[in-house]
Residue, then its C-alpha position, 0 to 999 in steps of 0.5 A: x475891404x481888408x486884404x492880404x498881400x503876399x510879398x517878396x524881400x520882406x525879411x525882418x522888423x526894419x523892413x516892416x517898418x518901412x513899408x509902414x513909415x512908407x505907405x501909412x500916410x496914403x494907405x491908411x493902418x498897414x499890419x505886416x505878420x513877419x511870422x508867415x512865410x512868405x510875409x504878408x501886408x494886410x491893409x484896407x483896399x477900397x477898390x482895384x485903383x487903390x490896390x495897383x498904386x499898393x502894389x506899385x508903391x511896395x515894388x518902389x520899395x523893394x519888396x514886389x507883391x506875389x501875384x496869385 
């Protein structure tokens, strides 16, 4: 299912470029819209252990998902 996160820190294109070089290779195609405010990562999350290592990673990065 596609889902989209909210996330802290995100703030121009090198940074949408990082988490896409980052995570593609685990997560699968990775869209970020830097037009949003705050941004937002869109990706497929097939179930709840795949979402947690998501969020995981993007807080290794730097950039901490925004919990509902």
């Amino acid at each position: 299912m596609k889902k989209t996160f909210k996330a802290n820190n995100i703030s121009c294109i090198n940074c949408a470029n990082l988490i896409k070089g980052s995570l593609e290779d685990d997560f699968g195609e990775i869209e970020v819209n830097l037009d949003a405010s705050p941004k937002e990562v869109t990706l497929e999350i097939p179930n709840e252990e795949i979402e947690a290592k998501f969020k995981y990673e993007m807080k290794d990065l730097g950039y901490s998902v925004i919990e509902d």
